[in-house]
N, C-alpha and C positions, 0 to 999 in steps of 0.2 A: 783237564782240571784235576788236580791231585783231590787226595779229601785228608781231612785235619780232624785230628782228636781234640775234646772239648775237655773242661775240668768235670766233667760228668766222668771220667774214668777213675777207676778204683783199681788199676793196677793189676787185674788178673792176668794180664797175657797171654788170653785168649786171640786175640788180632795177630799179633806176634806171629804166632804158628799157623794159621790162615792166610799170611800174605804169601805170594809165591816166588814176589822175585825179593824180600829181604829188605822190604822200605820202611819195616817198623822195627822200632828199637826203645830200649827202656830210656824215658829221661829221666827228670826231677821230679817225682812225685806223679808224672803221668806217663801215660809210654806217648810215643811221636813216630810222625809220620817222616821220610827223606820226601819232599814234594819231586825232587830231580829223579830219583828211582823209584816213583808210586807211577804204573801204569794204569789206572785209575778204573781196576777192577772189580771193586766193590766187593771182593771174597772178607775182608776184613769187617765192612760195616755191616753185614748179613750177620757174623758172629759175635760180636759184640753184644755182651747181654744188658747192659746198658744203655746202650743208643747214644754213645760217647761220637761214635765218628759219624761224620757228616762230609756234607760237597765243601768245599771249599768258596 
């Protein structure tokens, strides 16, 4: 089960740089997750000072 960024994101790009295989990327106003290359490692929602990304 991948996990999904919420509108709770503020765009820092923190996750970004925390994921390892490259499943998150800048969208429109928030960054996003690839649900197809998320191995649902949880190193992103640990960083995220927000508590934007969550389970799916």
């Amino acid at each position: 089960m991948a996990r999904v960024i919420n509108d709770d994101c503020v765009s820092c790009g923190t996750c970004e740089a925390e994921c390892p295989v490259g499943a998150i990327a800048e969208g429109d106003g928030k960054y996003v997750i690839d649900a197809d290359a998320c191995v649902d490692c949880g190193a992103c929602e640990g960083a995220c000072p927000t508590g934007a990304i969550v389970e799916e």
